[in-house]
C-alpha positions in Angstrom: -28.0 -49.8 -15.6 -25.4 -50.2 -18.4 -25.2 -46.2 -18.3 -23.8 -46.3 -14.6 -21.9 -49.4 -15.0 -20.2 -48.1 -18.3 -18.6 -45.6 -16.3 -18.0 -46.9 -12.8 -16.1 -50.1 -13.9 -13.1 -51.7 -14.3 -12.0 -55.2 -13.8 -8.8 -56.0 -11.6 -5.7 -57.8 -11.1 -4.8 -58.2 -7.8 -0.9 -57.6 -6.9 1.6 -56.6 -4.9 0.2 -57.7 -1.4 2.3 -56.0 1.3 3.2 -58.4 3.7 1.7 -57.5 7.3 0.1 -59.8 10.0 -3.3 -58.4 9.4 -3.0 -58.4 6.0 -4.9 -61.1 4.3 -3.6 -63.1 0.9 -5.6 -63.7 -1.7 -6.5 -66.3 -4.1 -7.5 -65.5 -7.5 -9.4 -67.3 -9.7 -11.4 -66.7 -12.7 -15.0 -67.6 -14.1 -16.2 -67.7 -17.7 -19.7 -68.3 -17.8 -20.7 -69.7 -20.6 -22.1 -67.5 -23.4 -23.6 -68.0 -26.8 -23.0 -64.7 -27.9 -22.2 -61.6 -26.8 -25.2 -60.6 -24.0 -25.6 -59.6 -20.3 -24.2 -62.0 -17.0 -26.1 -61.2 -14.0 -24.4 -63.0 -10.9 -26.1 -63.6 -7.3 -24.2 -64.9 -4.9 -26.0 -67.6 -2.1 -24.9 -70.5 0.1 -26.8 -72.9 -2.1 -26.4 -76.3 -0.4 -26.4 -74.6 3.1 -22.2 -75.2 3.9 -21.8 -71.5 4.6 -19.3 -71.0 1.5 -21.4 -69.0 -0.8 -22.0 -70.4 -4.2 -22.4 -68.1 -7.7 -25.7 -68.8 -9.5 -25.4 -67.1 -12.8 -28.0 -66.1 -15.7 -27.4 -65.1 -19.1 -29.3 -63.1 -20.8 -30.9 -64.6 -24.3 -29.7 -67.7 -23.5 -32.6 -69.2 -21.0 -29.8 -70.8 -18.8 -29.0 -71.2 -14.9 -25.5 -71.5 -14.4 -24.7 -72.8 -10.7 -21.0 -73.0 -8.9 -21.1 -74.6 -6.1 -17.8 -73.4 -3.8 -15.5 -76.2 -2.0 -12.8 -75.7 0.3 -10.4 -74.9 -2.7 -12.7 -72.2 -3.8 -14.8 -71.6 -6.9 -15.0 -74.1 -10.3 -13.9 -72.8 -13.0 -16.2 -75.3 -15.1 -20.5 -74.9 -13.7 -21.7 -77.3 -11.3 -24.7 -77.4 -13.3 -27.0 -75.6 -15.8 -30.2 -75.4 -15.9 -32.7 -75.2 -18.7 -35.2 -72.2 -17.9 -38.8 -72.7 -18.8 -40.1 -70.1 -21.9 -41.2 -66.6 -20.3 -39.5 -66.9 -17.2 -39.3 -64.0 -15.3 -37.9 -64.7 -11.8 -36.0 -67.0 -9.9 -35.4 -67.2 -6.0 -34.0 -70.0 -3.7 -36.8 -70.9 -1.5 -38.0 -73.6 1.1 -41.2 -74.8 -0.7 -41.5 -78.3 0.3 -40.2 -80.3 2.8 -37.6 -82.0 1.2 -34.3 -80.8 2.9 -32.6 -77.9 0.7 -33.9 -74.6 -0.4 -35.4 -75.3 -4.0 -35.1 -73.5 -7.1 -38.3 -71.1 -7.6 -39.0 -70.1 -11.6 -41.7 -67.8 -12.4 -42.9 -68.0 -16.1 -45.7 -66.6 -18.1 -47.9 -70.4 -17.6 -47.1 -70.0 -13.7 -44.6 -71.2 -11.0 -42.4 -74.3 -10.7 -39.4 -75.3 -9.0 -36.7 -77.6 -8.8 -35.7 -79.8 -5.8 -32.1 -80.0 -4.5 -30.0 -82.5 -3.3 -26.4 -81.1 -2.1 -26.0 -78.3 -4.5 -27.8 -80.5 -7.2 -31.4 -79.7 -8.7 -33.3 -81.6 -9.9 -33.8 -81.8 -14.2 -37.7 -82.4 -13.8 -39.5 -79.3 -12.7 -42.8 -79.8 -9.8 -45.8 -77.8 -10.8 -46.4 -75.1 -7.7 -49.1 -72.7 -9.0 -50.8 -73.3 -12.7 -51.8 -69.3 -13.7 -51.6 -67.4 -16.9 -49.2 -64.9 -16.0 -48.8 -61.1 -17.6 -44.8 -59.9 -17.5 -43.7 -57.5 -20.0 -41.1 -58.7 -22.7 -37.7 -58.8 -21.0 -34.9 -60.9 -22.0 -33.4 -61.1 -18.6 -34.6 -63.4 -15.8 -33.6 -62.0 -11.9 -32.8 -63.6 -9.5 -34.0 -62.2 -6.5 -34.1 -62.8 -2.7 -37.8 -62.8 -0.9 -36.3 -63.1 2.5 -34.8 -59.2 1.8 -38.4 -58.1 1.2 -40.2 -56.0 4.2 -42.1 -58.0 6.8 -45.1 -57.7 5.7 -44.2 -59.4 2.3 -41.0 -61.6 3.5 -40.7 -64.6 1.8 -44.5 -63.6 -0.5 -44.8 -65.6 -3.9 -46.7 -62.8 -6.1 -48.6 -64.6 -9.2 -49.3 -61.4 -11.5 -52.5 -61.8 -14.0 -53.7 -58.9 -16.0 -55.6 -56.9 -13.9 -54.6 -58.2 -10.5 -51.6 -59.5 -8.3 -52.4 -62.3 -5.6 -49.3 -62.8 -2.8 -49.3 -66.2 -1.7 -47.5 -67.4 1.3 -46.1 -70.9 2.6 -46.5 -71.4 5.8 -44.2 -73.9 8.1 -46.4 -76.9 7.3 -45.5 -75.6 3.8 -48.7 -75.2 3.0 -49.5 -72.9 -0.1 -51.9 -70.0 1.1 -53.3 -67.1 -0.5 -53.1 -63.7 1.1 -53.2 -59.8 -0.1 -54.8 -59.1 -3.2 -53.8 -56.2 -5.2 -55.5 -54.4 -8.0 -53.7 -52.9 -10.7 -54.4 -49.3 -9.4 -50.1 -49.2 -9.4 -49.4 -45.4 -8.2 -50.1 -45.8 -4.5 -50.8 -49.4 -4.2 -47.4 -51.5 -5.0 -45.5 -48.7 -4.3 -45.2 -49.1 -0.6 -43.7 -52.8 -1.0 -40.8 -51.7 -2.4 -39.4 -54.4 -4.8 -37.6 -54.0 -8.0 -37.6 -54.6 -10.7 -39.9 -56.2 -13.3 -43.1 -54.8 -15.5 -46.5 -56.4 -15.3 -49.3 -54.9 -16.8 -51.4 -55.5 -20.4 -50.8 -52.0 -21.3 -48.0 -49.5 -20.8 -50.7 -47.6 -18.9 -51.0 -50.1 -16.2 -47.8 -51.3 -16.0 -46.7 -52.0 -12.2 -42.8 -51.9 -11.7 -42.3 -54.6 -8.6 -39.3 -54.5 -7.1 -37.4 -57.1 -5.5 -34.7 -55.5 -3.5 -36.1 -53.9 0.1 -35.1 -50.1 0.6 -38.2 -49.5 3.5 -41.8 -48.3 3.0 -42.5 -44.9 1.7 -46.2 -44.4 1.7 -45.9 -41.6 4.0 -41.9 -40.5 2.5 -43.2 -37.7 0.4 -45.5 -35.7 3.0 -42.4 -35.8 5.6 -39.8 -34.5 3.1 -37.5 -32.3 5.3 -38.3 -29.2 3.6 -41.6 -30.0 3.5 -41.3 -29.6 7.4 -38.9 -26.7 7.7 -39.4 -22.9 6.1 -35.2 -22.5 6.5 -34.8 -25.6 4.4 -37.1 -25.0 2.0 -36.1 -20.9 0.9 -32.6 -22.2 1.0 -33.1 -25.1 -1.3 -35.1 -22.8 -3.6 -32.5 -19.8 -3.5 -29.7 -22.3 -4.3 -31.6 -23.7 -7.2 -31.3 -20.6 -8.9 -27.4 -20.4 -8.6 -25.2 -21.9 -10.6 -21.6 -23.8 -9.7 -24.3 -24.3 -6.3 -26.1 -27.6 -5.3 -28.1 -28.4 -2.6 -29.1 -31.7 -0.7 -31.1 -32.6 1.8 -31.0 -36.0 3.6 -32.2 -37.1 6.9 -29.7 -39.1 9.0 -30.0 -40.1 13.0 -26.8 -38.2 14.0 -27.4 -38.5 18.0 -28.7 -42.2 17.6 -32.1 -41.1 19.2 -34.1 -43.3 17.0 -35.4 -40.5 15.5 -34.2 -39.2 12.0 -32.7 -35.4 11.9 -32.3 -33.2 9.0 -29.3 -32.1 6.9 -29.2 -29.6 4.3 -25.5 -30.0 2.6 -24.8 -26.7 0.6 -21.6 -27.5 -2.4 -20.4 -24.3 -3.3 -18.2 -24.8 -6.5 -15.5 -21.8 -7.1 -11.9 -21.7 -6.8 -11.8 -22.8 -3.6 -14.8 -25.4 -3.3 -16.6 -25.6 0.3 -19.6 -27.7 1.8 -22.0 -26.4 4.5 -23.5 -28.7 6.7 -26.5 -27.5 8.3 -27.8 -29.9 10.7 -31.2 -30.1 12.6 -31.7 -32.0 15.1 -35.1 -33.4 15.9 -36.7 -32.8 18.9 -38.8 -35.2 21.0 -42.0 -34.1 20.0 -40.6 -35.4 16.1 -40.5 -32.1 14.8 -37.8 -30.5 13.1 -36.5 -27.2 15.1 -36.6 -23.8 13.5 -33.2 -22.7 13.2 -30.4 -24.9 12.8 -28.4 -26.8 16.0 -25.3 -26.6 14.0 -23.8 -25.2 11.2 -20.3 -26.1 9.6 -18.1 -25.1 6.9 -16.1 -27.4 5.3 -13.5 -27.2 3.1 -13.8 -29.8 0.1 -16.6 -31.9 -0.8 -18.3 -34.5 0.9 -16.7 -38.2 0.1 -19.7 -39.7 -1.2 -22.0 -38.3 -4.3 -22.2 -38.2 -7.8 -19.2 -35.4 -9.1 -19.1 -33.5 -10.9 -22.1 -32.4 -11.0 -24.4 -34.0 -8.2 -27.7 -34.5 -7.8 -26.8 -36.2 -4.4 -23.7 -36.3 -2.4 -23.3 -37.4 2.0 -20.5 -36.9 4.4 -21.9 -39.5 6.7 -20.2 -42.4 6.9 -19.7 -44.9 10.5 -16.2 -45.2 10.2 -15.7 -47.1 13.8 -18.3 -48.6 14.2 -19.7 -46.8 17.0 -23.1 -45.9 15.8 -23.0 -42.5 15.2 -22.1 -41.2 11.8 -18.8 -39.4 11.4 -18.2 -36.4 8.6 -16.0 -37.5 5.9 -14.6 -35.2 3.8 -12.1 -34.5 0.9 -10.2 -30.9 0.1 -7.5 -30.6 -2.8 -4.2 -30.4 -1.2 -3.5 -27.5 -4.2 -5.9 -25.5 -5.9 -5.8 -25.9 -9.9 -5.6 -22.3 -10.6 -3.6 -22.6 -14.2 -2.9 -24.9 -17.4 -0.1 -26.1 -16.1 -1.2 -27.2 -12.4 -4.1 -29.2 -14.5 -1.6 -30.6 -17.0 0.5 -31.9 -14.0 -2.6 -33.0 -12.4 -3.1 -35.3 -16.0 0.6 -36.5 -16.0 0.4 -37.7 -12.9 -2.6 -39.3 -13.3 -4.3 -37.9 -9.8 -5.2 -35.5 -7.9 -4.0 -35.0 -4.0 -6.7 -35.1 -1.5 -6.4 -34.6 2.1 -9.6 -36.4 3.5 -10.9 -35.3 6.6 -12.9 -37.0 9.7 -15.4 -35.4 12.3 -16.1 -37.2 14.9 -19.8 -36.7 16.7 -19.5 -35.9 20.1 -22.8 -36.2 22.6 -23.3 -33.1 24.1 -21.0 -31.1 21.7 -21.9 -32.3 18.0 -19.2 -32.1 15.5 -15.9 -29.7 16.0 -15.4 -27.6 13.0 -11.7 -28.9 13.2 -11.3 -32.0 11.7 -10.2 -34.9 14.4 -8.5 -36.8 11.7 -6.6 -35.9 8.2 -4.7 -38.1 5.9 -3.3 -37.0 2.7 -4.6 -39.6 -0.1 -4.5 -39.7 -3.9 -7.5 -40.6 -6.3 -8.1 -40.7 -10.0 -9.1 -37.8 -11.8 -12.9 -37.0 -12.0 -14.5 -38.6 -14.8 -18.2 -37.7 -14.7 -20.0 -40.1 -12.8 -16.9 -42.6 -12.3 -15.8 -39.7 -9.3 -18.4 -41.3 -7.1 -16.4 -44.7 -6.7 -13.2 -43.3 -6.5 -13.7 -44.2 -2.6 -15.1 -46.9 -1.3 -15.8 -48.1 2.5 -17.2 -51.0 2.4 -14.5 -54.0 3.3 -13.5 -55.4 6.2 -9.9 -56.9 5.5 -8.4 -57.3 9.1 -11.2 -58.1 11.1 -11.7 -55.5 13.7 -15.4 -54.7 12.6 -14.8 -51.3 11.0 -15.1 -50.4 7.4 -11.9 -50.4 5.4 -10.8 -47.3 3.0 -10.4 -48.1 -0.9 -9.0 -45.4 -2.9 -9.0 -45.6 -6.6 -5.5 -44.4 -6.9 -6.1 -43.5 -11.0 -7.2 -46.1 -13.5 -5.0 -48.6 -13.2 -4.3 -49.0 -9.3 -6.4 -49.1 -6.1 -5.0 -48.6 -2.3 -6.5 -49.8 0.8 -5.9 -48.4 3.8 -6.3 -50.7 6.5 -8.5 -49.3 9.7 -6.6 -49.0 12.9 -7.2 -47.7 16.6 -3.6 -46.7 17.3 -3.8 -44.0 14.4 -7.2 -43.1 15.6 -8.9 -44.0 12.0 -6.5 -45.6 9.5 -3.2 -46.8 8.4 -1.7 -44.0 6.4 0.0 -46.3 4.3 -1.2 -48.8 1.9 -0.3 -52.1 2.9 -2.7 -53.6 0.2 -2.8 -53.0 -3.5 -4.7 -53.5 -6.8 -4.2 -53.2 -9.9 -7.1 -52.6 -13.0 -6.5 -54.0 -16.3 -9.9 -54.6 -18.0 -13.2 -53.9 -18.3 -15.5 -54.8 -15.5 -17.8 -53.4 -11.8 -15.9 -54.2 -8.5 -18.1 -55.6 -5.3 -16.9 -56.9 -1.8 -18.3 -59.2 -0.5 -18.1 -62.2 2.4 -18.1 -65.4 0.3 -16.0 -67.8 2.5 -16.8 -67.7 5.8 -13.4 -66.8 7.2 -14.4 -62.9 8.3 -12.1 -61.6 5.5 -14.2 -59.6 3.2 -13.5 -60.8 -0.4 -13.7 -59.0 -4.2 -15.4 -60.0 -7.4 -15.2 -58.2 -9.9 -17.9 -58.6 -13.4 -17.2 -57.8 -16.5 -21.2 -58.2 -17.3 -21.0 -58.0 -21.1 -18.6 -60.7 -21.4 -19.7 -62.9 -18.5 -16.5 -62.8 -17.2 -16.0 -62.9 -13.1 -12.7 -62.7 -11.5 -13.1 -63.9 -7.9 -10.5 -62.9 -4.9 -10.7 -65.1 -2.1 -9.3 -64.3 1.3 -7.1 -66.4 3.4 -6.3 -65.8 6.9 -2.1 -64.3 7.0 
């Protein structure tokens, strides 16, 4: 985790707002959480006390702390609401409705079993209530999670797993919140916790049996393998082999419901990397007997590269993205404006500090597919590649004027970001910036709703120094 962070972040200043009726304001503020020494932050962000302004519960690593900030109408303290004293060998802690007393509590899982913490308001309680007495088996880890059993798949929403050596028993509380024990699992980890998807801590006495449970949801996948597109498609398959045996070529293949069906169709994306870089798009769609057809239903070739993956050299890369909202995914791309065919073209490319990009948008039509003409184009600027760091040079996910469509971020180079508002008039988005920011130390950048006004908001974590710069909208 530190490897991708390392080189995806960079914390912000935020500046320069461009005055515009659907262009929010922000207000900045700034969160030190308290740290004995130099270690890890991880923040989780949850309406606490139930007021629908989302709170920041905070854990250092080493330290054996909870740090909670309960959010008023004047935003986030700068000082903790409380802290918390976590029990030796926790592992876990989750919000959840274990008793009847009004409030989610605080959940801890440690080594001698589970316990939580009432709430009053925002407030826990300093006494912790026995839940389950057992002698737990985690793997040595420094770092409580937090995580969030409501996220997990149905089958397991809302489980309490209590892990012992050889076994893992998911207990359930039911609306009388009664305790009840359910599934047991055996420490037989390859196919059995697998399917549950939930991430990430070790259990196990030995490195042999170690299961890796993970706490964040991403779907089953007991059956993922055996339906691999090119598992199901001879064409797929000979061309993913051929290209793996080329160089400057890469190859991905990624199912995605283009004709909102229900039914997920195959893509084989084909980078070629030369002078004058291109991306087929081979797309098959399924038919209604769920199988995936012979020869292509379209091919495309596209100038550039596709706007999301891991340049410069990726092991995974999309052009899918729902851009309005409509349900069907359009094909985003990006092509340099001017090829960099000398010294000097690179050299200006490095004194500028960017590269010019002309990002293009497809728009799926029923009936006709994608055109091979691009229905929208808008010249943009991002940062020059820097290994991984490429891959958040564009971002998609904010909503800052409130019309239900994703937002474009572009990290201009790595100082300045521009967002490009959406808009219906221009068919995508403003081709102007009419919001800026501006980088100046270390640090990851998320958006997120934290104040219930329908204006996305930034944070931005600088992890190693526990140090969380917080942008809260407010309506223009």
């Amino acid at each position: 985790m530190k490897h991708c962070i390392g080189k995806s972040c960079l914390l912000f200043l935020l500046v320069g707002i461009v005055c515009a009726k659907d262009t929010p304001v922000f207000k900045r503020q700034v969160v030190q959480v308290p740290m004995r020494s130099p270690a890890w932050v991880q923040a989780s962000w949850k309406d606490i006390n139930g007021d629908e302004l989302v709170d920041l519960l905070a854990t250092v690593q080493r330290d054996d702390k909870a740090f909670i900030y309960i959010q008023n109408s004047s935003g986030l303290p700068t000082e903790p609401t409380q802290s918390i004293e976590l029990p030796e060998g926790t592992a876990w802690i989750a919000l959840y409705d274990i008793n009847e007393h009004p409030g989610r509590e605080m959940l801890i899982s440690t080594t001698e079993g589970l316990m939580y913490f009432t709430q009053d308001n925002g407030i826990f309680e300093t006494k912790a209530q026995i839940l389950i007495e057992a002698r737990q088996v985690f793997l040595d880890d420094s770092r409580p999670l937090i995580i969030e059993p409501n996220n997990w798949p149905d089958d397991t929403k809302n489980a309490i797993p209590v892990v012992f050596s050889d076994h893992t028993i998911i207990y359930k509380c039911d609306e009388n919140y009664r305790l009840n024990s359910g599934k047991k699992i055996e420490h037989e980890f390859k196919d059995t916790m697998r399917k549950f998807n939930w991430n990430s801590w070790s259990i196990g006495a030995k490195e042999s049996d170690q299961i890796r449970i993970r706490t964040t949801a991403q779907g089953k996948t007991e059956d993922s393998e055996s339906k691999k597109p090119e598992h199901e498609n001879d064409y797929i398959k000979k061309m993913v082999e051929k290209v793996s045996e080329k160089e400057m070529q890469a190859c991905s293949v990624i199912r995605e419901d283009i004709n909102r069906d229900g039914n997920e169709d195959a893509v084989l994306l084909h980078l070629v990397q030369d002078v004058d870089v291109k991306t087929n798009i081979i797309i098959f769609l399924r038919e209604e007997d769920g199988k995936i057809p012979e020869k292509p239903s379209q091919v495309l070739r596209c100038r550039g590269i596709p706007v999301e993956g891991n340049y410069p050299g990726p092991s995974y890369f999309t052009p899918f993205v729902d851009t309005n909202k409509d349900g069907y995914p359009e094909i985003v791309m990006i092509e340099l404006k001017a090829q960099l065919l000398s010294i000097s073209s690179l050299l200006e490319a490095v004194v500028s500090k960017g590269l010019d990009w002309v990002l293009t948008i497809r728009q799926f039509k029923k009936g006709k597919g994608y055109s091979n003409q691009a229905d929208f184009k808008m010249d943009i600027t991002t940062m020059l590649p820097m290994s991984e760091g490429f891959a958040y040079s564009i971002n998609f996910e904010g909503d800052f004027n409130t019309d239900g469509r994703p937002d474009l971020i572009i990290r201009r180079d790595l100082t300045n970001w521009n967002i490009y508002l959406s808009s219906l008039a221009n068919g995508f988005y403003e081709k102007e910036s009419k919001l800026q920011l501006e980088a100046q130390e270390q640090g990851q950048m998320f958006i997120q709703e934290l104040n219930n006004d329908g204006i996305s908001d930034i944070y931005l974590i600088d992890y190693e120094k526990g140090r969380i710069t917080v942008f809260l909208s407010e309506p223009p």
